[in-house]
C-alpha positions, 0 to 999 in steps of 0.5 A: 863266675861261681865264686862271686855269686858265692860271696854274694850269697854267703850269708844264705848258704850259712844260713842253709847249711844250718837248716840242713847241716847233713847236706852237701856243700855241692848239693846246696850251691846247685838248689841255692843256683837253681833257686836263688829266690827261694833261698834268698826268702828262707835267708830272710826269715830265718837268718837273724842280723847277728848271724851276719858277718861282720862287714858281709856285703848282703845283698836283698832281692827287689821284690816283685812289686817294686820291679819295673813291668815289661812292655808286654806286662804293660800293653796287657794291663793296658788291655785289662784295664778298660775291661776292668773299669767296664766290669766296675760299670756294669756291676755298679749298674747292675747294683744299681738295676736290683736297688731300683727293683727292688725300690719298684716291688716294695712301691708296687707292694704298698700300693697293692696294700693301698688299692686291697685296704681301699676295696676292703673298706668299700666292700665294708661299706657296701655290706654296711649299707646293705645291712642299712637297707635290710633294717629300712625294709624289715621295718617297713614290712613291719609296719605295713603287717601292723596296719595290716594287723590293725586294718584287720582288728579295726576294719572300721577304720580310715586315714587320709592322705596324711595319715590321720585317722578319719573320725566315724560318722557317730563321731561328728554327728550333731547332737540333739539339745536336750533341755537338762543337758543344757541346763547342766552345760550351763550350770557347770560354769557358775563359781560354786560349782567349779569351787565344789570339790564333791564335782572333782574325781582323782585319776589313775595318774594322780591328777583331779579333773571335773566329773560331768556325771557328778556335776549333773548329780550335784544338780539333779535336785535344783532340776526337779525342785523348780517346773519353771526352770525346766520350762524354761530350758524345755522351750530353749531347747525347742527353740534350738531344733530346728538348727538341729534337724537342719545339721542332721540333714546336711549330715545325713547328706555327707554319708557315704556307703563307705561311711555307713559300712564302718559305723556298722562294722563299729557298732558289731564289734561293740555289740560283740564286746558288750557294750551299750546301747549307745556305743552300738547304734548305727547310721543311714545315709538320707538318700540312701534305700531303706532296706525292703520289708520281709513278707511277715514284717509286711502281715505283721504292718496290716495286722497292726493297722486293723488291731486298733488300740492294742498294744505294740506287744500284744499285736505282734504275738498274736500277728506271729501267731496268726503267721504260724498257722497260715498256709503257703497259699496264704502267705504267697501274697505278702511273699510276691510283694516283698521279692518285688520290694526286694528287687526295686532295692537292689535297683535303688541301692546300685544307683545310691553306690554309683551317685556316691562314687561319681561325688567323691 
């Protein structure tokens, strides 16, 4: 039985006895027995197809793929084969699980972003329109100082509902027709007068405009050279004031003490700042009290009642005069009579006010 399997493997025990030539021939039959498989592979690599002798029958082992598998190699990896395919299923699920996770967390992730940039823009709105409402109010409080301001520099002034300023009563009181103002009036609309330019001044803004005072300068001397012609105008404007008293009253009558107060408080301010006589006149309501008489001012109308043909001057320094040296006792007379005059105007005054309210 050794012969044969030595002739079938000469070519192996030559080419290991190459490798190992110190070897025995007895020790390399029984490691080539004991391991024909590992001899047969160190033959096929390192023995070259010359080395082969000549009509040598070789024999080549079946690798172990190309082996037909027993029944038991087959019933195990029919046994492993659905466990590998549920293995392939679940790793395949298991892909597909942390690509949808990870699908899921970006789409989450954008949405997070959408929703922050989303409050981020209307918390940019709400402070936009905070700030909107802060400027509204500061402008408002600024303007309510600045009338305030004004109410208090100009405590004369009023506004309607619509905010229009009301005029004062010096403002739309009528005015008297004097015989030279209408004369002038009239004459200021003949074409010689419009054509002169010595009745045109020059403003600060560049522009020319007629001048009333130059006007009437202009025509001063056509007045005073005629007594006709003021005659004329003199019985016009008597004509005309009977018109005028009627105006004045109805006037008088639409005073308030409201209306008067602020033609008063007016007329301060322009006495404080200098101005004229005329800018600083004031005004009384018809129906409202006159103030009552101070106990001099009441010796001062009987001394001038008994002086006669004596100037207003004169009787006045000699009534003070008189007033001065007088005593107590003298004086109690004139001083019960106008506590008395004085109390019947706060009486009258009350019911002026309270006529004056019920009207408006």
């Amino acid at each position: 039985m050794l012969l044969p399997l030595l002739r079938t493997r000469a070519p192996q025990l030559l080419a290991l006895r190459r490798l190992a030539p110190a070897a025995a021939p007895a020790a390399a039959v029984r490691a080539f027995v004991a391991a024909p498989r590992l001899l047969q592979a160190v033959a096929d690599e390192a023995v070259p197809a010359a080395a082969v002798a000549p009509g040598a029958a070789v024999v080549h082992k079946k690798p172990r793929a190309a082996r037909k598998p027993s029944a038991a190699a087959s019933g195990t990896a029919a046994k492993k084969a659905p466990r590998a395919g549920t293995k392939a299923a679940a790793a395949a699920q298991l892909r597909s699980d942390r690509a949808a996770a990870r699908a899921q967390k970006a789409q989450d992730k954008e949405k997070a972003a959408k929703e922050k940039a989303k409050e981020k823009a209307a918390k940019a709105k709400a402070r936009e329109q905070q700030k909107k409402e802060a400027a509204r109010a500061k402008q408002e409080r600024t303007k309510a100082a600045e009338q305030r301001k004004a109410a208090r520099a100009r405590p004369w002034e009023r506004r309607d509902e619509a905010g229009k300023l009301i005029p004062l009563p010096s403002e739309t009181k009528p005015v008297k027709v004097l015989p030279y103002a209408l004369f002038v009036g009239e004459q200021a609309k003949l074409p010689e007068i419009l054509e002169d330019p010595s009745v045109y001044i020059t403003k600060p803004d560049g522009s020319r405009a007629r001048s009333l005072t130059a006007i009437a300068r202009h025509l001063s001397a056509k007045w005073k050279a005629s007594e006709q012609l003021q005659q004329s105008y003199k019985e016009r404007a008597q004509a005309a004031l009977p018109e005028y008293e009627r105006k004045l009253e109805a006037w008088q009558r639409s005073l308030t003490p409201d209306d008067v107060a602020r033609q008063h408080l007016y007329a301060l301010a322009q006495r404080r700042a200098g101005k004229t006589k005329r800018q600083t006149q004031t005004v009384r309501g018809s129906a409202q009290p006159k103030k009552p008489y101070t106990a001099f001012f009441l010796f001062l109308r009987q001394h001038r009642a008994q002086a006669g043909e004596m100037k207003v001057v004169d009787s006045a320094r000699q009534a003070g005069e008189q007033w001065r040296a007088m005593s107590e006792a003298d004086k109690a007379p004139f001083a019960k009579e106008a506590e008395e005059l004085r109390e019947q105007y706060v009486r009258d005054m009350a019911a002026y006010k309270r006529n004056a309210e019920a009207q408006s």
